[in-house]
C-alpha positions as CSV (number, residue, x, y, z in Angstrom):
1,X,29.1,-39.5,-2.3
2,X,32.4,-41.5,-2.5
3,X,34.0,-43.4,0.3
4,X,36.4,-41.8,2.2
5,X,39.8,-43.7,2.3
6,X,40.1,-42.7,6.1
7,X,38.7,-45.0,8.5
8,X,35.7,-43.6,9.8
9,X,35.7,-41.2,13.4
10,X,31.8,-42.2,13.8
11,X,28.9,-40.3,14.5
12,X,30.4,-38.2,17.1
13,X,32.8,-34.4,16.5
14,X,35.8,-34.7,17.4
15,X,37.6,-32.3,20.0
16,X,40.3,-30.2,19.0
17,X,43.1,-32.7,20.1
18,X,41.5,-35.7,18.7
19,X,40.9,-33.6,15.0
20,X,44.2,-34.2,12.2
21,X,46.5,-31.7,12.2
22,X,45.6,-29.8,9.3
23,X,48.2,-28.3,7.2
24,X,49.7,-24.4,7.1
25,X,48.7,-24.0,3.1
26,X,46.1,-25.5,0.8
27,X,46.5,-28.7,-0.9
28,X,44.9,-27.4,-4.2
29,X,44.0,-24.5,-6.2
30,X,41.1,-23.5,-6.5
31,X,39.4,-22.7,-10.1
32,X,39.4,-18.9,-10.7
33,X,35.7,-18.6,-12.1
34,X,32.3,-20.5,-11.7
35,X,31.2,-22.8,-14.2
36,X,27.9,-21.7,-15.3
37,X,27.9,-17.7,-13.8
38,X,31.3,-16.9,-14.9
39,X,32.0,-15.0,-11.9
40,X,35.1,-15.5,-9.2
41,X,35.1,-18.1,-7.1
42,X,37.3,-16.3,-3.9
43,X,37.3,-12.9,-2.7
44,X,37.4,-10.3,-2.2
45,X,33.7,-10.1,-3.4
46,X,32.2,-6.9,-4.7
47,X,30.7,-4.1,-2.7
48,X,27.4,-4.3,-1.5
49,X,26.7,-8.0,-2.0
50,X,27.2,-10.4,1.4
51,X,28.4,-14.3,1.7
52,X,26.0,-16.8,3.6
53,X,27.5,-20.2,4.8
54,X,25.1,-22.8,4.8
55,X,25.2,-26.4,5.5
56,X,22.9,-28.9,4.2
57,X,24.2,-32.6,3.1
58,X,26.1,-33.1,0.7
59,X,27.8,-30.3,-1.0
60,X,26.8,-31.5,-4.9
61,X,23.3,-31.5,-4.8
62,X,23.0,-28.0,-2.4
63,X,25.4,-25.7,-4.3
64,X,23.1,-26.2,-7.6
65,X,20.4,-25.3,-5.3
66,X,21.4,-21.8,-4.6
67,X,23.4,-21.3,-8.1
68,X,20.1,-21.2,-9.6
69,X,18.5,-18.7,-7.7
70,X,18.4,-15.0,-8.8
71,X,20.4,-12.6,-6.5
72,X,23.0,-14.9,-6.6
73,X,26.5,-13.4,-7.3
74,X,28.6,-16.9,-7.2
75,X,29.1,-20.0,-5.2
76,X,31.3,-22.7,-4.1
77,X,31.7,-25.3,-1.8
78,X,34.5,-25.8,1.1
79,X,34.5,-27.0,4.5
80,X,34.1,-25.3,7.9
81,X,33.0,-25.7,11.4
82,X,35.8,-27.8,12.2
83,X,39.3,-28.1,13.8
84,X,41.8,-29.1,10.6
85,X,43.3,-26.4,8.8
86,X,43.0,-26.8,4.8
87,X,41.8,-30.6,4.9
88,X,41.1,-32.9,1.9
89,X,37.7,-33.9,0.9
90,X,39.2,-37.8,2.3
91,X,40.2,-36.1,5.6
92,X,36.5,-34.5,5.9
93,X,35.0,-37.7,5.2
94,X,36.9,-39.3,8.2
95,X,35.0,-37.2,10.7
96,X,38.7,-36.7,12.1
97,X,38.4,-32.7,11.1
98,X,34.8,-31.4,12.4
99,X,33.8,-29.6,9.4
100,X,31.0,-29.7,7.5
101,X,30.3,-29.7,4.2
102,X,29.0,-26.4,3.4
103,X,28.2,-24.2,0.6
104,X,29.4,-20.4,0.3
105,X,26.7,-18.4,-1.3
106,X,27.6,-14.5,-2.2
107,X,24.5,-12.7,-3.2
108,X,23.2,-9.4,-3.6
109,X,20.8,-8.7,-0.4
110,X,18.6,-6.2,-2.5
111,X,17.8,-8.4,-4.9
112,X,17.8,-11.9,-2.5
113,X,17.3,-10.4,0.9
114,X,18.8,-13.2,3.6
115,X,15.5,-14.4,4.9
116,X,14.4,-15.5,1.0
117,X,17.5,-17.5,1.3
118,X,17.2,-19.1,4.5
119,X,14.0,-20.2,2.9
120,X,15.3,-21.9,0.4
121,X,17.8,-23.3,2.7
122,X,15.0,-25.1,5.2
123,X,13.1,-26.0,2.5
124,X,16.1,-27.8,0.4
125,X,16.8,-30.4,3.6
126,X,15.7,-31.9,6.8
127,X,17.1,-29.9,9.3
128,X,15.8,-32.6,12.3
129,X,18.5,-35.1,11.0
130,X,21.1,-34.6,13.4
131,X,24.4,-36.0,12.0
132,X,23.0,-37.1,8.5
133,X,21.0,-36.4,5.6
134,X,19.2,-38.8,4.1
135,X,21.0,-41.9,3.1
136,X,24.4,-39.7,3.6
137,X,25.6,-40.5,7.5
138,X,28.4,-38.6,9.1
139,X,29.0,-35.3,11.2
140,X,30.2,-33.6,8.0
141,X,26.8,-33.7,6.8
142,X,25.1,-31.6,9.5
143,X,22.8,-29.1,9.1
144,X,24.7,-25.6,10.2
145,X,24.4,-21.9,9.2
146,X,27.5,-19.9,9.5
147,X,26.9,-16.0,9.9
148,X,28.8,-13.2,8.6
149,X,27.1,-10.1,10.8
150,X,25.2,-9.3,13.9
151,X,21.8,-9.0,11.4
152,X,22.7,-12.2,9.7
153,X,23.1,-13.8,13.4
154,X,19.6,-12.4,14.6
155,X,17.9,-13.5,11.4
156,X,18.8,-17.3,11.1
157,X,17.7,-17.8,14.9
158,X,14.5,-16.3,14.0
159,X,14.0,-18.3,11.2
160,X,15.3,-21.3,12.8
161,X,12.6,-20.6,15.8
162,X,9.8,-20.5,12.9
163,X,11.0,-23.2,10.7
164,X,11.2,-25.4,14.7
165,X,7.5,-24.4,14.7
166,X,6.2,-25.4,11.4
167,X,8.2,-28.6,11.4
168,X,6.6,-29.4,14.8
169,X,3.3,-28.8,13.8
170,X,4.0,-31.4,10.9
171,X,4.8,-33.9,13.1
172,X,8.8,-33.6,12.6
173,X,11.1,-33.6,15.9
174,X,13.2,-31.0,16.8
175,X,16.0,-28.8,14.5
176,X,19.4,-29.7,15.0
177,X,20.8,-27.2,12.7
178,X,23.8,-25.3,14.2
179,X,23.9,-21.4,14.5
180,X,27.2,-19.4,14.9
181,X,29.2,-16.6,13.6
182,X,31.4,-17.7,10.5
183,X,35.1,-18.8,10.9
184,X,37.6,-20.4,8.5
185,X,36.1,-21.5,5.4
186,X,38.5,-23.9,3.4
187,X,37.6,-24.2,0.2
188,X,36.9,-27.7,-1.3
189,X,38.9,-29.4,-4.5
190,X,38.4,-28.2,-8.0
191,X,36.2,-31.6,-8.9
192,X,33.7,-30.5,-6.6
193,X,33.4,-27.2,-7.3
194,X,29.9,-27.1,-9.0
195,X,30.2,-30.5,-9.2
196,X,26.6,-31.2,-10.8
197,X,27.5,-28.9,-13.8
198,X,30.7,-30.6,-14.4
199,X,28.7,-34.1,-14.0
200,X,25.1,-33.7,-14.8
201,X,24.0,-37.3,-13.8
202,X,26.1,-37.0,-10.3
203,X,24.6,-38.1,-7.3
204,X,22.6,-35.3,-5.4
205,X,21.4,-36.3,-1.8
206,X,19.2,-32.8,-1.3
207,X,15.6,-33.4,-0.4
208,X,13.5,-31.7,2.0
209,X,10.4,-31.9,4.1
210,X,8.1,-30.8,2.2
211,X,7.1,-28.2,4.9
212,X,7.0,-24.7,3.9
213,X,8.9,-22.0,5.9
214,X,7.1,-19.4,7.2
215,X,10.3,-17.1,7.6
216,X,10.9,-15.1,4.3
217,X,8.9,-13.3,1.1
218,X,8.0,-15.9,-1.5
219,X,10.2,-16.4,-4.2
């Protein structure tokens, strides 16, 4: 991914006092429908389908990975898990805000139940990496699932518990992926929304383990 123009905070979050001060309204606008599914990008989101927050790496390579799945409704990518209200993309990079880079997934639960995608979610990364992936270093590049109910909640720490196992089994150390209920989601600039559509040759970080996750129906 590009530099950040920020100097950068190091591998360490910062706390609430030592984040930047964010901003009261968004610095950009973002794009009213998805690229390739045609759908809207913000909600409100029709009834009956649910949002997932994940976290993987790099946003570029990790939203493709879940636009191409069936069951899913739309996504986009923003950051979260952090202190600074509506932050740039350069301000994220700084590890001055706390967010990660996530990607917002809104599918339909009867057709992609939320354990199918939590597979595809341990599968697409290493979730032992603490604050990188792969050759992408930084705390907004953590491994984090943000959760939208009680079920949701209950569901990822399962999975994470299995996915711990497997990965242990295999030799891997232990998951660093963080587990909490959702809270602001900011979403990211227009160029990186679906960012490997609008630049087929981009850079994509996304590569997993090659262990398979126990948690979740085969796709």
């Amino acid at each position: 991914m590009t530099t950040a123009s920020f100097p950068h905070h190091g591998l360490r979050l910062p706390s609430a006092e030592e984040a930047l001060p964010g901003r009261a309204a968004p610095l950009h606008v973002v794009p009213a429908r998805h690229l390739l599914l045609g759908t809207p990008l913000a909600g409100p989101y029709p009834a009956g389908l649910e949002v997932a927050d994940l976290a993987l790496g790099c946003f570029w390579g990790a939203e493709r990975t879940f636009w191409r799945l069936d069951g899913v409704w739309t996504t986009l990518v923003g950051y979260q898990g952090g202190h600074t209200a509506h932050p740039s993309y350069e301000e994220v990079c700084s590890g001055l805000t706390g967010h990660a880079e996530t990607v917002r997934v809104v599918f339909d639960p009867a057709a992609l139940p939320y354990d199918r995608l939590l597979r595809v979610f341990w599968e697409a990364h290493d979730p032992t990496q603490g604050y990188r992936q792969g050759h992408d270093h930084g705390t907004q590049y953590r491994s984090a699932l943000r959760t939208h109910s009680p079920a949701q909640q209950a569901t990822a720490l399962a999975s994470r518990a299995l996915y711990g196992s497997a990965l242990a089994a295999a030799g891997h150390g232990p998951v660093t992926t963080e587990i909490a209920p959702a809270g602001a989601f900011y979403p990211a600039e227009a160029r990186h929304q679906q960012y490997l559509a609008q630049n087929p040759a981009g850079y994509c970080g996304i590569g997993g383990t090659g262990v398979t996750c126990p948690a979740g129906a085969a796709l």
